[in-house]
C-alpha positions in Angstrom: 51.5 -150.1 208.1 49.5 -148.5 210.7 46.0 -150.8 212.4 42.7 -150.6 211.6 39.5 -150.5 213.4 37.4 -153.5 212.6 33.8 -153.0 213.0 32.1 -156.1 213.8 28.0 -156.8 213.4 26.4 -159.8 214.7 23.3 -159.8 212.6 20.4 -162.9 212.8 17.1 -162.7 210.7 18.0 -158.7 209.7 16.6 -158.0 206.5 14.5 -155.2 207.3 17.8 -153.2 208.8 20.9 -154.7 207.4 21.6 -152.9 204.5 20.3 -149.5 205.7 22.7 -149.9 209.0 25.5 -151.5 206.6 25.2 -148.6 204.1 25.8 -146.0 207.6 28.4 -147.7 208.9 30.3 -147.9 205.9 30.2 -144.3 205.8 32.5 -144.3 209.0 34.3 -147.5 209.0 37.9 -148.4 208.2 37.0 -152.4 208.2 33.7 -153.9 208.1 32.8 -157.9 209.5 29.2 -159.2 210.0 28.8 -162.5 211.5 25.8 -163.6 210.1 24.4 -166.6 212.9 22.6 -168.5 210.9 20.0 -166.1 209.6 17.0 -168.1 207.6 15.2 -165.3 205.8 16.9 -163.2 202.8 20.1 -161.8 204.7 22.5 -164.4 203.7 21.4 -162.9 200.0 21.7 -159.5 200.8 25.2 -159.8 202.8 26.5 -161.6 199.5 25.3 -159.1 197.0 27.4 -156.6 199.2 31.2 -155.5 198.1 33.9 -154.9 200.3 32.2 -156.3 204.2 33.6 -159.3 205.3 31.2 -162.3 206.5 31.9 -165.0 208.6 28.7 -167.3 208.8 27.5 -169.8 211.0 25.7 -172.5 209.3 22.9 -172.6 211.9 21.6 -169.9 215.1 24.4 -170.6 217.5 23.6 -167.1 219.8 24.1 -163.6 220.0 27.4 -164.7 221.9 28.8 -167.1 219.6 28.5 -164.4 217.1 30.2 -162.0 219.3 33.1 -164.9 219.9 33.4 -165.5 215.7 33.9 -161.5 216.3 36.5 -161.9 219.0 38.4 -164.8 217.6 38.6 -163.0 213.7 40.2 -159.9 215.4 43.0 -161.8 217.3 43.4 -163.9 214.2 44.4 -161.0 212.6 45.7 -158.6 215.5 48.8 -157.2 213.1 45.9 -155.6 210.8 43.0 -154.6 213.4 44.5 -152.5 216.7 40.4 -151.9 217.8 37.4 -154.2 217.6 33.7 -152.5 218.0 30.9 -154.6 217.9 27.0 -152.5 216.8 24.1 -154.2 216.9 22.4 -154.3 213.4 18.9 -153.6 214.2 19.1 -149.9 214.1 19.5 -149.1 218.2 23.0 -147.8 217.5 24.4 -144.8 215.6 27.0 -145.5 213.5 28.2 -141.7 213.6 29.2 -142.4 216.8 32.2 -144.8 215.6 34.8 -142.6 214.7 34.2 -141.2 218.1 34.9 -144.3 219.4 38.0 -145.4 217.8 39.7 -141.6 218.4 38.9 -142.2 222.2 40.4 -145.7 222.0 43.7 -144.5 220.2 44.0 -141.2 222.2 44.0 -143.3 225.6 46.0 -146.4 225.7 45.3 -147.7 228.9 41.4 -147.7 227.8 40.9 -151.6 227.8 37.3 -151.5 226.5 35.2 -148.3 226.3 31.3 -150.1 226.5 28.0 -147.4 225.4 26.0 -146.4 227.5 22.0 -145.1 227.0 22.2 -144.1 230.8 25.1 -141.8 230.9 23.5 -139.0 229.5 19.8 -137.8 228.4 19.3 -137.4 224.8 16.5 -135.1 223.4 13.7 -137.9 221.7 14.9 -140.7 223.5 12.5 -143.9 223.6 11.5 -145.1 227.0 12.7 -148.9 227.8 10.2 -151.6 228.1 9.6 -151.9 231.9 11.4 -155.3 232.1 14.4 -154.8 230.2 15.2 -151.0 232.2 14.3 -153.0 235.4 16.5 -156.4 234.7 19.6 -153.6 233.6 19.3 -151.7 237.1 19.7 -154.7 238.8 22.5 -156.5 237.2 24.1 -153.4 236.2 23.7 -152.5 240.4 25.0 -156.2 240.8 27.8 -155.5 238.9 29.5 -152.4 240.0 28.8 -153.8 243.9 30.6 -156.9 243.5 33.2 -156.1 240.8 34.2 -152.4 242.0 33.3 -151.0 238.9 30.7 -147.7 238.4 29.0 -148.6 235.1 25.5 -147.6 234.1 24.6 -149.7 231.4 25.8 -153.3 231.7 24.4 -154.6 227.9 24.7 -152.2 225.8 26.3 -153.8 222.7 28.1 -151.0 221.2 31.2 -151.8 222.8 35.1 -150.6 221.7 37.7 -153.4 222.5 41.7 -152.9 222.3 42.5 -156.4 220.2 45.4 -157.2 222.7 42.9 -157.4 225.3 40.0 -159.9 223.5 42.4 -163.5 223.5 42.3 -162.7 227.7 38.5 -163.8 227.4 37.1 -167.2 227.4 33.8 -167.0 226.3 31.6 -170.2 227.1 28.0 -168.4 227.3 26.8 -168.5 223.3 23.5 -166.6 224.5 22.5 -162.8 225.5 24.4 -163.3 229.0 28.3 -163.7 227.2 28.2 -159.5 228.5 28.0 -160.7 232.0 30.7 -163.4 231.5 32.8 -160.6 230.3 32.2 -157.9 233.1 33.7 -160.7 235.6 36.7 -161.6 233.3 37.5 -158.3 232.8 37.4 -157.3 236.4 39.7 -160.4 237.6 42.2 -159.1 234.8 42.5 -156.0 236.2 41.1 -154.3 232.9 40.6 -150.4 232.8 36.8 -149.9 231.3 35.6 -146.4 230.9 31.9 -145.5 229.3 31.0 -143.6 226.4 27.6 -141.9 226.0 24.9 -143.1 223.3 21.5 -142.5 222.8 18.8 -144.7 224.2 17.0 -146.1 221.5 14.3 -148.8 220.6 13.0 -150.0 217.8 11.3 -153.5 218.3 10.4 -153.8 221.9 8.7 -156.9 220.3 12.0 -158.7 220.0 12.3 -162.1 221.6 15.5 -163.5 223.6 14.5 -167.1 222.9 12.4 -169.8 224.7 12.3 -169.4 228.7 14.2 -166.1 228.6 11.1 -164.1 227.4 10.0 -164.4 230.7 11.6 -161.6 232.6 12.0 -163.3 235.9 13.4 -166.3 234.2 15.6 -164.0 232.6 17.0 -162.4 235.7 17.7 -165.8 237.3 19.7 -166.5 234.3 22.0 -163.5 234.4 22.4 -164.2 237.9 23.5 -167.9 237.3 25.8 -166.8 235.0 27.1 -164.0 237.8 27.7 -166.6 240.1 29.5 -169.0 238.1 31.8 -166.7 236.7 32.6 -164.8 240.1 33.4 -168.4 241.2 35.7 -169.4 238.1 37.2 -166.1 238.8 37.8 -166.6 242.4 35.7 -163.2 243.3 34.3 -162.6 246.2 31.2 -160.1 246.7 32.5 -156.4 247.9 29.1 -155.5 249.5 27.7 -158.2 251.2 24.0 -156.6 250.9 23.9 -157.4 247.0 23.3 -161.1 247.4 20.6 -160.5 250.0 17.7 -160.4 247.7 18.5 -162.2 244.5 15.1 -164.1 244.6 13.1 -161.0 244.8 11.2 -160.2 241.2 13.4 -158.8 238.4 14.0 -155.2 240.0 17.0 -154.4 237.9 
């Protein structure tokens, strides 16, 4: 029996999206799973009324990375079913369409280890412009990034990501919060994973949204992902490529 593609949704507080992005992305999935982290207002309710999605749920807000990890951990669980894992956001920033795209790409090319969107690729008629901070704090990590790990990314959190299963029990994700990307950039790089990008459009819908405490603050924020950088290049036993890139780390969030 040939694989599936599982297509994984961490969702938290979503009832104003989750059934209109869960009624799209049925209409181009093979498998459907959405993590539901501990969501207090009526999504629990409207995930159970749904047929045929599977639901893991945490009993309280763990983090959009735990959620991510419940994803992970599922897929390998069940590797003999699922040959592709792709994780979409579920407040309406990602086109579903765009999935069978995805998985074609992923099964065409097997050396793809994980093919990661990208709203910087390419320029989409309509696009919505990035609040300052956010376009600013991705520059700079994503810059970060490609200097010390050798890759040429340009969009490092975008979470509409396509994983090949066999690759996801190679990751040991500590970081529950919005930095487990970074922690997987550094993995992926010390494990000698092939990464190619794959265009979407750039899209916001509630530049409102908070991270959480401390990390609405944008240069807290940056520190943060750059904490995380540094402890995983160290667990990782990387070393920068450019030494120029760790020159101004303090300076304001210029990403």
């Amino acid at each position: 029996m040939s694989r599936k593609a599982l297509i994984a949704l961490p969702v938290f507080n979503e009832e104003r999206h989750v059934i209109e992005v869960l009624t799209e992305v049925r209409k181009y999935a093979e498998e459907i799973l959405v993590i539901d982290d501990g969501s207090s207002d009526q999504t629990p309710e409207l995930l159970e009324a749904l047929s045929g999605v599977k639901v893991i749920t945490h009993p309280e807000n763990r983090g959009y990375g735990a959620a991510l990890k419940s994803a992970f951990d599922f897929a390998v669980a069940h590797q003999d079913e699922y040959d592709v894992l792709i994780t979409i956001d579920c407040d309406g920033q990602h086109e579903p369409a765009l999935l069978p795209e995805l998985v074609q790409q992923m099964r065409e090319d097997a050396e793809i280890d994980i093919l990661s969107g990208s709203r910087y690729l390419k320029s989409y008629d309509g696009a919505s412009i990035p609040p300052e901070d956010r376009r600013q704090i991705n520059v700079a990590v994503t810059r970060r990034i490609n200097e010390q790990l050798g890759f040429q990314i340009t969009d490092a959190f975008c979470g509409l990501k396509a994983y090949r299963t066999e690759c996801l029990s190679k990751f040991n994700v500590t970081d529950l919060g919005y930095a487990m990307p970074l922690q997987l950039w550094v993995q992926a790089a010390a494990q000698g994973m092939k990464i190619v990008e794959f265009p979407v459009p750039l899209v916001y819908l509630e530049e409102e949204r908070s991270f959480g405490g401390s990390l609405d603050d944008a240069i807290k924020r940056k520190a943060y992902y750059d904490e995380v950088l540094d402890r995983e290049m160290q667990a990782a036993g990387l070393t920068c490529c450019a030494s120029e890139c760790c020159n101004d780390r303090t300076d304001s969030y210029c990403e």
